[in-house]
SEVEXLUM-539297 format. One line per field, with one value per residue (C-alpha): residue in three letters; x, y, z. Coordinates in steps of 0.001 Angstrom, whole numbers, plus 500000, padded with zeros to 6 digits. Each point is the difference from the previous one (the first is absolute). Example, Ala and Ser with C-alpha at 12.3 -4.5 7.8 and 13.67 -1.06 7.14 Angstrom:
BEGIN
resn [ALA, SER]
px [512300, 501370]
py [495500, 503440]
pz [507800, 499340]
This chain:
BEGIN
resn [UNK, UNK, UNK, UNK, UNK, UNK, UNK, UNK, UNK, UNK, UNK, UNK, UNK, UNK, UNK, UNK, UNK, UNK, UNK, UNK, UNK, UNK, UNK, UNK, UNK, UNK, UNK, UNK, UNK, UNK, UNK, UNK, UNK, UNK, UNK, UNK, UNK, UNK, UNK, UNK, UNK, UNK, UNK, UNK, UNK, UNK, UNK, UNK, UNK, UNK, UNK, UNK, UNK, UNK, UNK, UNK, UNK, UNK, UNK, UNK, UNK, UNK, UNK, UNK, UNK, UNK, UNK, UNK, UNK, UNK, UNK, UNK, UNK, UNK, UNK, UNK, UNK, UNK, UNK, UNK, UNK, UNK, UNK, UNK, UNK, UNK, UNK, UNK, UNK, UNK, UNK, UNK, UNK, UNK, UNK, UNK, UNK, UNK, UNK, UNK, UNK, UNK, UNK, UNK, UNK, UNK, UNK, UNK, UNK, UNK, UNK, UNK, UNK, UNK, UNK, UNK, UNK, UNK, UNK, UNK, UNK, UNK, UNK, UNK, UNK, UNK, UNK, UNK]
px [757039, 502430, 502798, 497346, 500597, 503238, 501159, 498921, 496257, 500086, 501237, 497952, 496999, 500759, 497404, 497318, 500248, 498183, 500721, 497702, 500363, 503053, 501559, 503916, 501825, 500126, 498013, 500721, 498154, 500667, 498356, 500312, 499602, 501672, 502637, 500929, 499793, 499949, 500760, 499268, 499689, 499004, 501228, 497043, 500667, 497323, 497395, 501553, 501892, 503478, 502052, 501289, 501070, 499826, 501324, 499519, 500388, 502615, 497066, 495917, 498063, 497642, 499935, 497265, 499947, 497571, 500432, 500317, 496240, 498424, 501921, 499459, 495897, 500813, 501177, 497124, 497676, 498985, 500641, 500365, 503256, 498229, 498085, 503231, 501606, 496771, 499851, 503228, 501092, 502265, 502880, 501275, 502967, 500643, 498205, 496149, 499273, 501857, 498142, 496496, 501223, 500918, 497274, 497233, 502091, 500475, 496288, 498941, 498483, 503474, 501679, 498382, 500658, 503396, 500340, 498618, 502509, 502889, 498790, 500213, 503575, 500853, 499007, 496768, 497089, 497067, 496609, 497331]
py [272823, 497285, 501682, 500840, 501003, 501849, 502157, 503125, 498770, 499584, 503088, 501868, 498604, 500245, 503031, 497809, 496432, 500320, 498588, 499789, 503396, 500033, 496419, 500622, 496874, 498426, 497608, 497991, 498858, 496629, 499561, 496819, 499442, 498558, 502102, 498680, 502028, 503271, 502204, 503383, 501623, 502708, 502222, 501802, 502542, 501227, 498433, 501632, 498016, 501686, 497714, 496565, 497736, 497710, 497471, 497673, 501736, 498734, 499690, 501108, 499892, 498426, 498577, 499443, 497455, 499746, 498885, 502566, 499301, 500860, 503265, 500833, 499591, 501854, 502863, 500588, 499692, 496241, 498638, 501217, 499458, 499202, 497170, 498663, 499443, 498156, 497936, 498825, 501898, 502325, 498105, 502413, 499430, 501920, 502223, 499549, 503660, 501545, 497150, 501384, 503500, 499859, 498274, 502477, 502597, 498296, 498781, 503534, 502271, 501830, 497161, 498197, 503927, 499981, 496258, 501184, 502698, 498082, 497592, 502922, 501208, 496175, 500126, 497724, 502059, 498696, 498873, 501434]
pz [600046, 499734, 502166, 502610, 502641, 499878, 503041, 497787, 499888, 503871, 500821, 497675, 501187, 503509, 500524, 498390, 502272, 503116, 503249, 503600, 501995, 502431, 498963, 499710, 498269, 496766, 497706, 497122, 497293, 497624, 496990, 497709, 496833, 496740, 500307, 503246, 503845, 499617, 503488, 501302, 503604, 501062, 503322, 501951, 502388, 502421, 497123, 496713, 498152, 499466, 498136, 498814, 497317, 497258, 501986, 503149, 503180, 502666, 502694, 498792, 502918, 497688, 496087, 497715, 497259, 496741, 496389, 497776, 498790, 503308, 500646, 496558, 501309, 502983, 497812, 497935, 502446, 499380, 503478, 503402, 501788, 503129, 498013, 498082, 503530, 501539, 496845, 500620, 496453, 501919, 502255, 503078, 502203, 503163, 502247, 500152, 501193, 496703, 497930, 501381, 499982, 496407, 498667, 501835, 498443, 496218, 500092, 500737, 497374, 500158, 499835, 496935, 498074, 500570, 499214, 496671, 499799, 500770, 497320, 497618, 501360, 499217, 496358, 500744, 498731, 501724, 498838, 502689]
């Protein structure tokens, strides 16, 4: 997992990420660690995510920052994304509506399963 994520991992994945119903735009996620920053996004069309990158986008109508630690706990199930954001464990930048929109959706039984699966697409084999 040390190359993670690489644009192959984000497009695979694509059909597994979930996004709110009808959004269109783009989000980004940032995840620290000892390794440094590492940065994905993700492109949503009509509320399925249909693409992205390993990389920053040019203009994320929203980004999401955690250490690695916490979206490794997110993964497997550990902690809720809508709690890591009130607990000031997950940083957001940008537009409030995608930030609730995506954490109802994330937080959501669906959500937290294909968190888990993601996890597993990553190489992370989770615990729960």
């Amino acid at each position: 997992m040390d190359d993670w994520p690489t644009d192959a991992w984000v497009s695979r994945t694509a059909p597994l990420a979930v996004a709110p119903a009808g959004r269109h735009g783009v989000y980004q996620i940032n995840v620290t660690g000892p390794a440094g920053e590492r940065r994905y996004h993700r492109s949503v069309d009509g509320g399925r995510v249909t693409g992205g990158a390993a990389a920053a986008a040019e203009e994320p109508d929203v980004t999401f920052t955690l250490t690695a630690a916490d979206a490794e706990a997110i993964a497997d199930g550990r902690l809720d994304p809508a709690v890591a954001f009130m607990q000031g464990r997950m940083k957001t930048a940008g537009d409030p509506g995608w930030v609730i929109d995506l954490l109802a959706v994330w937080s959501s039984p669906g959500g937290r399963d294909a968190a888990r699966k993601l996890a597993g697409a990553a190489g992370h084999r989770p615990s729960s």
